[in-house]
C-alpha positions as CSV (number, residue, x, y, z in Angstrom):
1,X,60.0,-94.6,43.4
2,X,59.9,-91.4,41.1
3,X,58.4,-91.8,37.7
4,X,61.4,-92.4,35.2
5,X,62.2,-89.5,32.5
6,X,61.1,-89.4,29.2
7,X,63.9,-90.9,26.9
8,X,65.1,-88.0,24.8
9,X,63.1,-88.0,21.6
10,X,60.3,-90.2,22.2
11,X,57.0,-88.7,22.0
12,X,55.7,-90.8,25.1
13,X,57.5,-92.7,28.1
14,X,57.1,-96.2,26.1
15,X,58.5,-94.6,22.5
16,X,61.8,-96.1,21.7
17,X,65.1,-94.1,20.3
18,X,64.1,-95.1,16.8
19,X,60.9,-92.2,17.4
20,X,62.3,-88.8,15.5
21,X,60.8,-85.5,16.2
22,X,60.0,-84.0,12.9
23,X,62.3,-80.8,12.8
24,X,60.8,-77.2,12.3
25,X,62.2,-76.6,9.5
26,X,60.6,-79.8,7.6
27,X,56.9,-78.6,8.7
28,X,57.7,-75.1,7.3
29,X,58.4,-76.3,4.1
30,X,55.3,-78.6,4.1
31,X,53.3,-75.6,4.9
32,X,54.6,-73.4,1.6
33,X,52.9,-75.7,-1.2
34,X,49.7,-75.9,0.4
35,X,49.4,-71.8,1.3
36,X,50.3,-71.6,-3.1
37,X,47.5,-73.8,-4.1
38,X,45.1,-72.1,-1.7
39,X,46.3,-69.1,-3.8
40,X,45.8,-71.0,-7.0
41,X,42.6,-72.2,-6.2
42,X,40.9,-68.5,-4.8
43,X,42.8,-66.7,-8.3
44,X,41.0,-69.5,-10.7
45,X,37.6,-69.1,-8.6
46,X,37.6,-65.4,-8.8
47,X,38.8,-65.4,-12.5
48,X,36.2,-68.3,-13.5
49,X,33.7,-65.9,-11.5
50,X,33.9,-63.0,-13.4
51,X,32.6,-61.1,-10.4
52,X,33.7,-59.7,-6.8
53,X,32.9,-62.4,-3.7
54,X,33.2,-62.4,-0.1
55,X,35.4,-64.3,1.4
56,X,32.3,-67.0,3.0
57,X,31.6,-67.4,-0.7
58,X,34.9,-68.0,-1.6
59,X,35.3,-70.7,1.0
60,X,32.2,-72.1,0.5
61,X,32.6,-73.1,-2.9
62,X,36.3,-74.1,-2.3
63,X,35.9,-75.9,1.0
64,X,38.2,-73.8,2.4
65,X,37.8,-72.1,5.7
66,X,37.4,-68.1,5.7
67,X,40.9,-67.7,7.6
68,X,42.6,-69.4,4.5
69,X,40.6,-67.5,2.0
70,X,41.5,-64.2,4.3
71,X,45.0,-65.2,3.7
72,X,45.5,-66.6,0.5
73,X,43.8,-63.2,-1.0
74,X,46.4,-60.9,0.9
75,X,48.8,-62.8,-0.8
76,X,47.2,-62.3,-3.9
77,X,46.7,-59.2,-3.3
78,X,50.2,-57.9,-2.4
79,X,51.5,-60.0,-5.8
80,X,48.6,-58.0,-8.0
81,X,46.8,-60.3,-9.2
82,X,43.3,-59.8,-7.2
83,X,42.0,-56.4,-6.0
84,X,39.9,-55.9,-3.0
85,X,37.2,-53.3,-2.3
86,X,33.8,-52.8,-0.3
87,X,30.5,-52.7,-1.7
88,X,26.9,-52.4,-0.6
89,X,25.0,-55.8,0.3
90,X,21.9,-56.1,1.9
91,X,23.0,-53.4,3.5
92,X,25.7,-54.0,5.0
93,X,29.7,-53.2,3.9
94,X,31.2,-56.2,2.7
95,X,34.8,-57.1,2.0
96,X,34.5,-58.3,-1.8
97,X,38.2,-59.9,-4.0
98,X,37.8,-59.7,-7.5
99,X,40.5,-60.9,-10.1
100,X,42.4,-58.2,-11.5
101,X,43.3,-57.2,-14.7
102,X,46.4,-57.3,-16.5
103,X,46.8,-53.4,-16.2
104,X,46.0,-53.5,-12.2
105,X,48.9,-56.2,-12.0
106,X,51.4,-53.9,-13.9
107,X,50.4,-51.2,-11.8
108,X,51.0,-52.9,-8.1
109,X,54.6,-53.1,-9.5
110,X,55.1,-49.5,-9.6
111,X,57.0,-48.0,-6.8
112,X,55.8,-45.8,-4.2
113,X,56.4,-42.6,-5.9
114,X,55.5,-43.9,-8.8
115,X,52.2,-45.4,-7.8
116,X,51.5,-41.5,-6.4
117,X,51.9,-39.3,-9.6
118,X,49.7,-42.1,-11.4
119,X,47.2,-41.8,-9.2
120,X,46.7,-38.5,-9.1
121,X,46.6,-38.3,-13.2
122,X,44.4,-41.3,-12.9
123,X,41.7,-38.8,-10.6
124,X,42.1,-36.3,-13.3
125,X,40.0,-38.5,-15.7
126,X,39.2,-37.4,-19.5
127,X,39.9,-33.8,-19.2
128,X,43.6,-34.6,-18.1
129,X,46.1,-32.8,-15.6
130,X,48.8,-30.0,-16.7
131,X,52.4,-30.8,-15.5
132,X,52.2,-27.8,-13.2
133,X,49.8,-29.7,-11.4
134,X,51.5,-32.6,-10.4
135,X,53.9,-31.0,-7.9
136,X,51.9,-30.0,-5.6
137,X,49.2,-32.8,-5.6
138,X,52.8,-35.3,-4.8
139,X,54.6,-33.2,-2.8
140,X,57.4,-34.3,-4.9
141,X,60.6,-33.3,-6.4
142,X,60.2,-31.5,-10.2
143,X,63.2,-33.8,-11.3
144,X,61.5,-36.7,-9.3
145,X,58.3,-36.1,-11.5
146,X,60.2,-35.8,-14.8
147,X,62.1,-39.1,-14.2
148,X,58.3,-40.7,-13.4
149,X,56.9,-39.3,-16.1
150,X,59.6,-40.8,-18.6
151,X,59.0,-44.3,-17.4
152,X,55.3,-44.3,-17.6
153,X,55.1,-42.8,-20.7
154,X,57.0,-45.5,-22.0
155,X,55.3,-48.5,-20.2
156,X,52.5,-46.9,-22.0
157,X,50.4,-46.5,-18.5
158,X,49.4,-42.4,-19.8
159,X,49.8,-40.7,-22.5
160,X,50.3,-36.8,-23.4
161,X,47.6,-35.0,-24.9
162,X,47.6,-31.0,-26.0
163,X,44.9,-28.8,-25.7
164,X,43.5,-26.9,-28.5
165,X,43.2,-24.0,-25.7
166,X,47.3,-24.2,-24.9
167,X,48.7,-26.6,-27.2
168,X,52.2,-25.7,-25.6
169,X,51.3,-26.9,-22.7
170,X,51.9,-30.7,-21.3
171,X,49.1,-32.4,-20.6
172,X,48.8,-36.0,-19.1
173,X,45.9,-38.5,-18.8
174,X,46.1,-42.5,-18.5
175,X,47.0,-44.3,-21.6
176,X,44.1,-45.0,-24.4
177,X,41.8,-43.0,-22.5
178,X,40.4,-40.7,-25.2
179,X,40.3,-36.8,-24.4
180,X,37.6,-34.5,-23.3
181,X,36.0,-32.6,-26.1
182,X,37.3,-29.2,-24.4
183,X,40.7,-30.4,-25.0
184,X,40.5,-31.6,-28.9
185,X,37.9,-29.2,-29.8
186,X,35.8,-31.8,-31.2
187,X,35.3,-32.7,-35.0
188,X,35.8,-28.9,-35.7
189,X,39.2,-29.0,-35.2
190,X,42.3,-30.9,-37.0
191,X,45.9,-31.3,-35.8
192,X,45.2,-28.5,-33.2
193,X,43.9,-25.6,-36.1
194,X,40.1,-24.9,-36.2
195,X,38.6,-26.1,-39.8
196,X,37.0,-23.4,-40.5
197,X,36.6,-25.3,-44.3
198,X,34.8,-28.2,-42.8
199,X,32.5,-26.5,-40.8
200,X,31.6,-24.2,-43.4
201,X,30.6,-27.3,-45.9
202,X,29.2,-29.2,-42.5
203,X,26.8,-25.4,-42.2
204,X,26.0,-25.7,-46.4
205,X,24.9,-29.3,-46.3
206,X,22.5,-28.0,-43.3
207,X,20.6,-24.8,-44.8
208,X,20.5,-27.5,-48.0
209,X,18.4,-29.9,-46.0
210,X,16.4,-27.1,-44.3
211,X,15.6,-24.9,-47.9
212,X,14.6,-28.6,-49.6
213,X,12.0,-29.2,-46.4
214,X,10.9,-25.3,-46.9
215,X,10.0,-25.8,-50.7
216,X,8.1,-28.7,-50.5
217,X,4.4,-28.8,-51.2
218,X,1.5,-29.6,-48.6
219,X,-2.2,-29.5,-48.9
220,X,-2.3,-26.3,-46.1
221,X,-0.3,-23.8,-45.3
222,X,-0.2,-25.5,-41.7
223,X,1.2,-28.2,-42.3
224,X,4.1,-26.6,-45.0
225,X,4.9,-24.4,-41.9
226,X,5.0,-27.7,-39.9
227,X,6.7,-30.1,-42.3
228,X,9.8,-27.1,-42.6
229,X,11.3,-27.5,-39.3
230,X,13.7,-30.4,-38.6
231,X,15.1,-31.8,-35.2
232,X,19.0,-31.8,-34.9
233,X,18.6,-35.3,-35.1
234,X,17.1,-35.6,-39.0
235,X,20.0,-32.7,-39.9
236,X,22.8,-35.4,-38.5
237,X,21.1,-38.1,-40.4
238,X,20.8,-36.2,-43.9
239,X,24.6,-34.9,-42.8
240,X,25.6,-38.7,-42.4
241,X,23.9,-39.9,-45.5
242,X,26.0,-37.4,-47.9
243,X,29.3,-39.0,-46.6
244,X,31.0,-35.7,-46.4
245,X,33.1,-36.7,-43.6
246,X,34.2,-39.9,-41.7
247,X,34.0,-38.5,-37.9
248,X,31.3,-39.5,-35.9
249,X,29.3,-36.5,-35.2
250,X,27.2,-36.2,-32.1
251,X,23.7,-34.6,-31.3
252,X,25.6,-31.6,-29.6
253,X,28.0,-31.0,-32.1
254,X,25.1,-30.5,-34.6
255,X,22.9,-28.3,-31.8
256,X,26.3,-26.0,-31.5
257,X,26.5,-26.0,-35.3
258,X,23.0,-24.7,-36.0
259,X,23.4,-22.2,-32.8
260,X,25.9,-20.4,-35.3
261,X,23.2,-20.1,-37.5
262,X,20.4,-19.4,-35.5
263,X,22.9,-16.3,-34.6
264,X,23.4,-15.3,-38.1
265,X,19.5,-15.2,-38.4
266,X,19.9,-18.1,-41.4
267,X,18.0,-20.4,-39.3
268,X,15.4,-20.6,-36.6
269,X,14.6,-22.2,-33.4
270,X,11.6,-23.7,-31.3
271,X,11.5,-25.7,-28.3
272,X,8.9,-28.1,-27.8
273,X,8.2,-31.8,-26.4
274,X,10.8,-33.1,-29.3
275,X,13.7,-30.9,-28.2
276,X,14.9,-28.1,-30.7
277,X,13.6,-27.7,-33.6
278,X,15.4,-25.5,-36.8
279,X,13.3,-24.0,-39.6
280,X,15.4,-21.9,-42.7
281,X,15.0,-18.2,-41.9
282,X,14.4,-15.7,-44.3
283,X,15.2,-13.0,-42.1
284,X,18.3,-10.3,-43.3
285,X,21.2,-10.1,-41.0
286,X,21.2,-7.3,-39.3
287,X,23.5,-4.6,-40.6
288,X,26.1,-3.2,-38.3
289,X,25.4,-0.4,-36.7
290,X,27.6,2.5,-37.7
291,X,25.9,1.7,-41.1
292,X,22.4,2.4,-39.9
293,X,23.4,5.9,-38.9
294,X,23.3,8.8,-42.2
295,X,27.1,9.3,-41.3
296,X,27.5,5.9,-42.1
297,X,26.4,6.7,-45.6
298,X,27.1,10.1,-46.0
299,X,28.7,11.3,-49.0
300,X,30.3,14.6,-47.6
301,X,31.4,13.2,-44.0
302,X,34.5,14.0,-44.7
303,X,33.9,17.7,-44.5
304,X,31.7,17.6,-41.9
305,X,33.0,19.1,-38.5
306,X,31.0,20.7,-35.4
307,X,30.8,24.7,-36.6
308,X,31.2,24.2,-40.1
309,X,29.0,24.9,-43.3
310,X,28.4,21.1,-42.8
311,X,27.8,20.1,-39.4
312,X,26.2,17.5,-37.5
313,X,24.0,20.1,-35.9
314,X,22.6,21.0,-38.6
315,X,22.1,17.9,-40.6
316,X,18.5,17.5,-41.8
317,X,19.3,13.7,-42.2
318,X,20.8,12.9,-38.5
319,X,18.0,15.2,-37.1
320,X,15.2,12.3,-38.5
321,X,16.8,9.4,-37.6
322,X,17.5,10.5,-34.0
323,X,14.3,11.5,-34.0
324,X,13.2,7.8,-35.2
C-alpha cells in the first residue's frame, strides 16, 4: 500500500487541520522591527564610541554577528546617519563606521547634482573656488549651477566670500569655514580697502619699541648692541600690550610688517638660531636716483641743450660725477 499524502497544511503526516502555515507576509513583518533595533543598537554604540570600529568590534560588543552589523550599517548609511571609510590598522585596510554628524546627515540628503557642485567647493578648501570654475569641474548646466547655488546658500552648507584681489568676483567655500589670508588680505585690510592708517600706527608702535631697546644703557657696548635687537615675537607682544587694535595678529603678519621697514632702511635684520631678529637703523633712505645726478639739481637745466653755451658736454659738474 502507497504511503498516504500529507493532509494539506500540516507540517508532518500526523499534524491535524487545526496546524496553520504561518503566511509570508506575517514573517516579513516580524523581520522589519528586529533589522530597526539592530540599527538602533550599531547608531548608539558608534555614537557612545566616539570613534570609527570595524564591524568584528561592533558585533562583538553587541552580540550581534558581523552579517547583521554589515547590514544594519548600510542601512545607516544610506539614511545619513553613520559614515564609512578605510583606515590603516596593523597594517592592513580595514572597513571602519563612525557616527556622523549632524552636517554629514544634511548632506546625504542633497541630490545628485547637488551632492556634485558641493563637493567640488568642498575640495577647494580655505582659499575657495570662483563660479567660473564650477562648470567645468560638474559638467553641468550654468542655470543648473545657479539654481544649486541658491539652495545651498540658503541651507547655509557654503557661503560667498570676495577677494581683496577681485572683489567682483563670486567666490564660494563651505559655510563657516573662515577664508585664506590671500583672499581677505589679512588684518591689513577692512571691508575690502587696504588700511593704510592702521598699518602706519601698527609700523609707529614698532620703531617705538625698537628706539626705547636702542637707548637703553648697558655696562658694554656689546651687550647695548645685543640688548637693541628684538625678535618678531617681543614686537607682537609690546604691539598687543598697547591695545591698539582688537585682531589677533600673527607672527607672519608682524615678519611682513617689519619687511616694509627693513626695505625703507628704518630697521634691520639678522638671522640667527632664534629666527629674525630687527634692530632700529640709522641708515638714510636712499635718495632717488635722478636726484643723485647734477641735472637733478641743476639750477640752469632748463637752458641746457646738446650744442649750446650750456651743454651737457661740456658741464664741469656731470664730467666729475661720471667720472665718480
Amino acid at each position: 500500500m502507497p504511503p498516504r499524502a500529507k493532509r494539506k497544511g500540516s507540517v508532518d503526516g500526523n499534524a491535524g487541520p487545526s496546524a496553520k502555515k504561518e503566511k509570508p507576509e506575517q514573517a516579513a513583518v516580524k523581520d522589519e522591527p528586529i533589522a530597526d533595533l539592530d540599527q538602533d543598537r550599531v547608531l548608539e554604540y558608534l555614537k557612545e564610541s566616539g570613534k570609527a570600529n570595524d564591524g568584528n568590534t561592533i558585533g562583538k560588543a553587541l552580540g550581534m554577528e558581523l552579517v547583521q552589523v554589515t547590514l544594519a550599517a548600510q542601512a545607516l548609511i544610506n539614511t545619513g546617519k553613520v559614515m564609512i571609510k578605510n583606515e590603516m590598522r596593523d597594517g592592513k585596510l580595514v572597513v571602519v563606521f563612525e557616527a556622523a554628524d549632524e552636517l554629514f546627515e544634511r548632506v546625504a540628503h542633497l541630490s545628485k547634482e547637488e551632492t556634485l557642485v558641493y563637493n567640488v567647493i568642498e575640495a577647494a578648501g580655505s582659499k575657495g573656488i570662483w563660479h567660473r570654475e564650477l562648470k567645468p569641474k560638474t559638467n553641468l548646466e550654468t542655470r543648473a549651477i545657479n539654481t544649486i547655488i541658491k539652495r545651498l546658500i540658503k541651507d547655509e552648507f557654503i557661503q560667498t566670500v570676495k577677494s581683496v584681489a577681485a572683489s567682483k568676483k563670486r567666490l564660494y567655500m563651505l559655510f563657516g569655514l573662515e577664508p585664506d589670508v590671500e583672499l581677505t588680505g589679512g588684518p591689513w585690510y577692512a571691508e575690502d580697502e587696504f588700511d593704510a592708517d592702521f598699518v602706519d600706527a601698527l609700523r609707529k608702535l614698532a620703531i617705538k619699541h625698537l628706539m626705547e631697546k636702542s637707548k637703553r644703557e648697558y655696562d658694554t657696548p656689546m651687550l647695548k648692541y645685543q640688548a637693541s635687537f628684538a625678535s618678531a615675537q617681543d614686537i607682537l607682544d609690546f604691539i598687543v600690550s598697547t591695545k591698539i587694535t582688537t585682531q589677533k595678529l600673527t607672527l607672519l603678519n608682524i615678519e611682513r610688517m617689519m619687511d616694509t621697514l627693513v626695505h625703507d632702511r628704518t630697521a634691520s635684520v639678522k638671522i640667527n638660531h632664534r629666527g629674525r631678529l630687527y634692530k632700529i637703523s640709522r641708515m638714510p633712505a636712499p635718495k632717488p636716483a635722478l636726484q643723485l645726478i647734477p641735472c637733478g639739481v641743476c639750477k640752469v637745466r632748463r637752458n641746457c641743450a646738446p650744442g649750446a653755451a650750456v651743454s651737457p658736454e661740456g658741464c664741469q659738474y656731470l664730467k666729475e660725477w661720471a667720472d665718480f
